[in-house]
N, C-alpha and C positions, 0 to 999 in steps of 0.2 A: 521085660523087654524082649523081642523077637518073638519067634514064634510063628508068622506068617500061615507056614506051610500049615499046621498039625491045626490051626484055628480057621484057616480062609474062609467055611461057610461061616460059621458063626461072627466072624468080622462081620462080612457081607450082609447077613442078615440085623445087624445093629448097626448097621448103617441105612438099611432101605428103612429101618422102624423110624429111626432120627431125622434122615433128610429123605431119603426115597430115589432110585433112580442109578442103581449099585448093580453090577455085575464083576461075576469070578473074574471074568477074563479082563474088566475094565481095571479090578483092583491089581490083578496079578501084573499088567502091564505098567499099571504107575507105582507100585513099589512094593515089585519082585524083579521086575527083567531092566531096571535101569544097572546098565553098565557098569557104574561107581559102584556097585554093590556084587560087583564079577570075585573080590576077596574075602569077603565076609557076608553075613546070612544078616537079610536085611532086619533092620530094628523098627520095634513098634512097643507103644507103649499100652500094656494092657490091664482092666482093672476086672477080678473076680470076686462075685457073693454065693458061696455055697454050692461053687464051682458053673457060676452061670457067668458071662462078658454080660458086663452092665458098664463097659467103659472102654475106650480106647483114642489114643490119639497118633497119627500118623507122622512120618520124616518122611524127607526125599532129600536125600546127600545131593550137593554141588559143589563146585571149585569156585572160588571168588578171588578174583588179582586187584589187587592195587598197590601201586607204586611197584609193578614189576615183581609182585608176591604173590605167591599164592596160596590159598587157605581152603584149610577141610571145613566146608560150614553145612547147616543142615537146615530145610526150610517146615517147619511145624506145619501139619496139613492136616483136615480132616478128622478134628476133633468130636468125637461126638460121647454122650451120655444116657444112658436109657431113659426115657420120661420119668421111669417110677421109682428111681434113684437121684433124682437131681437136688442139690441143695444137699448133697452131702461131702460136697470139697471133694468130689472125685477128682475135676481137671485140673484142680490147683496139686491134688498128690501124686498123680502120672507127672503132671510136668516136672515135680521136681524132683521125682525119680527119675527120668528121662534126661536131662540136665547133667545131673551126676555120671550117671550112665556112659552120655555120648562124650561129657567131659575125657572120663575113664580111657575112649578106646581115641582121643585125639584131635577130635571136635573141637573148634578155637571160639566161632559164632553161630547163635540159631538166629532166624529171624522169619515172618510170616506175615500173612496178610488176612487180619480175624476179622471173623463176622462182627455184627453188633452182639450176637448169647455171647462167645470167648473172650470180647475186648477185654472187659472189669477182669476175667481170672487174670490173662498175663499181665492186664497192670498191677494188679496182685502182687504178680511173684515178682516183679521187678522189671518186665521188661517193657521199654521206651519207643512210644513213638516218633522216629527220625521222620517220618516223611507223610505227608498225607498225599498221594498219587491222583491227581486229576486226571477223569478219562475227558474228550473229546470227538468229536463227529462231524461228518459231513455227508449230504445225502449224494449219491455219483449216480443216482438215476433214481428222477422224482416219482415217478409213475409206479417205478416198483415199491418204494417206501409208500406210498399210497395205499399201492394193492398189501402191505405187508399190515401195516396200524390197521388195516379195515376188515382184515382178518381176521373174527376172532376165534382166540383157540387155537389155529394153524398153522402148521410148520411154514419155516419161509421155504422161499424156493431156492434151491442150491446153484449156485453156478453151474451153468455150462461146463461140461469136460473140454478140455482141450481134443482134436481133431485127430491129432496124429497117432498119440495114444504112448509117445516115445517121451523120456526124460528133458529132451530141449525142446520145443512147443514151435519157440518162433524165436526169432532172428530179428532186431530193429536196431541200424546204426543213425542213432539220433543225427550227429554229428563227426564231425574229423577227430571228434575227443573220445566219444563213448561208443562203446556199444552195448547193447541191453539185449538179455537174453532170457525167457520165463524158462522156468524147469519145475519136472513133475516130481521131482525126489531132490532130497540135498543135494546140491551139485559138488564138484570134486572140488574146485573153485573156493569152495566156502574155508579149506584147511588152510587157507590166507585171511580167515578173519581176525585172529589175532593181531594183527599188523594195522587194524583199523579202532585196536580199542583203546581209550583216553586213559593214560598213565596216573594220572591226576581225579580219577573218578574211580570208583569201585564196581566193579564190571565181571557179570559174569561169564567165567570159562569159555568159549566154545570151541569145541573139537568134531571134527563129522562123527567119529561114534557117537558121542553122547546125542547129538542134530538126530540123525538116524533113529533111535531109539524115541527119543522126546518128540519129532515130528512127525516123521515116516512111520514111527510103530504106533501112533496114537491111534485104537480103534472108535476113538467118538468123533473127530474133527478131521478134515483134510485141509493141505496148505497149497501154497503155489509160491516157488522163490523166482525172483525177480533180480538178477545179476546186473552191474555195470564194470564194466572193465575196460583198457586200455593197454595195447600191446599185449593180451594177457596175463596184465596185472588187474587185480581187483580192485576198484577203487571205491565197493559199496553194494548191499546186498536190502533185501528187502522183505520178508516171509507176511504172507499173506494168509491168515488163519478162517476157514468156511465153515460155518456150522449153522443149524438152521435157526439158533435161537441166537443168532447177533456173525458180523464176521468182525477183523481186526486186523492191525498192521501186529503181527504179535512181535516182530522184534525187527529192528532196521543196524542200521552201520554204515556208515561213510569216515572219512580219516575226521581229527577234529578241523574246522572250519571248513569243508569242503562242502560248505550250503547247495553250490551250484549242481551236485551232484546226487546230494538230499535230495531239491526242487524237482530235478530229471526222475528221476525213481518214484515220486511225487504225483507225479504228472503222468507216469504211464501205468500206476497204479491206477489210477486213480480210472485213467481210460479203460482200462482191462475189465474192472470193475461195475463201470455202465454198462459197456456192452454186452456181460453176460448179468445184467439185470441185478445188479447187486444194488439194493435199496441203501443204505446206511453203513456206515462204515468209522468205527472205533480205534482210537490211538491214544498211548498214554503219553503225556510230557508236558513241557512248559512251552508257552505261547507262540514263542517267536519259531521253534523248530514242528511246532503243530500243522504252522500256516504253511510252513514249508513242506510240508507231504498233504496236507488237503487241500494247501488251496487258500484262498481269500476268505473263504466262509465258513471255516471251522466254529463251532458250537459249543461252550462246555456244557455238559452234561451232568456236573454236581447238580442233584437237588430236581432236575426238570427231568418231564417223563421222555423216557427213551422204548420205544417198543412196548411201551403200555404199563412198564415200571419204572419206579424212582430210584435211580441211580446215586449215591452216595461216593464221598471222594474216599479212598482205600485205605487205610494205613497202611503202614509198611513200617512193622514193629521188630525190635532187636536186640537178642539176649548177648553179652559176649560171654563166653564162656573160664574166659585167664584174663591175667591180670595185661598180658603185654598185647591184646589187643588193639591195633592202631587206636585215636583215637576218632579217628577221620571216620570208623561206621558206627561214631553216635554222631556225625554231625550232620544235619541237615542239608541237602541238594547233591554230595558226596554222591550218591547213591545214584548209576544211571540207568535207572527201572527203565525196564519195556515188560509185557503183557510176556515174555518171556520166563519172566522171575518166578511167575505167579505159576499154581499145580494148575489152574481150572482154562487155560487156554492153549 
């Protein structure tokens, strides 16, 4: 385990042989410079043949609260195995080195979201799928999902920047209740999202440092947050994830039942979104609170082609680590994923 620093090309280059599409800087950004890893030297699980990497599989530390708790948990990423090693239980023996391991230093749950090659190992070694994640869509400007399918090969086209070129963008007071406010970086505002997450659900952590790093440091994707408040209280936030090969709602928040405030955030996403030509636009959750941020004509997208591939519903798989782990993160619906949870948005 560990080791980062003294191996980084050698990751990187068994990772472009496996998937393709690796750089230094991308890997060193998603786990070397995440924050939770400011006390200790980040862990990776790594497998050598006569001193050659033919194996490794990646963590990214997070905080997970429920029921007002809080837990060291760790998200499996980024598995890979050299072609001309495969079929030798490499992933099934990282993992359960890795397991012991993180056990060791106080890790309570793992849990990840595997391809169809990883799914069979982790059910292997024991761990459970709690949830199958449906994504979701709606087109917010038909012309450009047009020009986007008809393109082939082609990157999409990126939003529009903002004008000003400043952290708040623009100013829109819907009503005497809200006011909505876009911002180009985490806003200061967001250190009140805690106060919006469901006690009752298992929800991950967010604190502006960790925001900052996980958003604003991301060198593949840019975002756009989307504020609603009252009195300057927050009563609901919105991030908006841009990248040329799909965008997303990557992660939302409103208090629990606060629909009317979902719908609002909804609804000027959704405008923001046409007008700078955004074709297509992805969200994860269950039906009723889907419609409420897209709209009347939300689409699932299990199974039907989206952007010219076949999208599948995700799991969302989970190791606990101890015995006194609630039991609430094997049960199904517990879990309130957004596109947040996940490494690759």
């Amino acid at each position: 385990m560990g080791r980062h620093k003294q191996y980084l090309g050698e990751i990187v280059d068994l990772f472009n042989t496996v998937w393709g599409g690796m750089s230094s800087a991308y890997w060193s950004w998603k786990h070397i410079d995440n924050p939770l890893w400011a006390q200790s030297e980040p862990e990776l699980a790594l497998c050598f043949e006569n001193g050659r990497l033919v194996g490794a599989n990646g963590f990214m530390p997070v905080v997970l609260r429920y029921n007002r708790q809080d837990i060291r948990a760790m998200q499996s990423c980024d598995t890979m195995v050299h072609p001309d090693y495969r079929g030798r239980h490499i992933f099934s023996r990282m993992l359960i080195c890795a397991e012991h391991r993180l056990c060791d230093l106080g890790y309570v749950v793992l849990y990840g979201f595997p391809n169809d090659n990883s799914l069979p190992g982790f059910l292997h070694q024991g761990w459970q799928v709690v949830e199958s994640v449906r994504q979701w869509g709606a087109a917010t400007s038909v012309m450009a999902l047009v020009r986007r399918v008809s393109r082939e090969g082609g990157a999409a086209r990126r939003p529009l920047p903002c004008s000003d070129g400043s952290s708040e963008t623009e100013s829109i007071r819907t009503d005497s209740r809200l006011t909505l406010r876009w911002h180009r970086v985490v806003p200061v505002c967001i250190s009140d999202a805690d106060k919006l997450l469901s006690t009752d659900r298992i929800e991950l952590a967010r604190w502006p440092g960790y925001l900052a790093w996980r958003l604003d440091g991301n060198p593949a994707s840019s975002y756009r947050y989307l504020t609603a408040t009252s009195g300057g209280e927050l009563l609901g936030y919105m991030v908006l994830g841009l990248r040329p090969r799909g965008n997303a709602i990557v992660d939302h928040r409103v208090r629990q039942g606060d629909s009317a405030t979902l719908r609002t955030l909804g609804v000027e996403a959704r405008r923001w979104l046409g007008k700078n030509a955004v074709g297509l636009t992805r969200v994860w959750g269950s039906g009723p609170e889907v419609s409420q941020i897209l709209g009347k004509s939300p689409r699932l997208h299990s199974g039907s082609l989206l952007y010219g591939r076949r999208v599948r519903p995700i799991p969302l798989m989970v190791r606990p680590l101890r015995a006194s782990v609630p039991v609430a993160y094997l049960d199904p619906g517990v879990w309130s994923v957004t596109p947040l949870y996940a490494d690759t948005f």
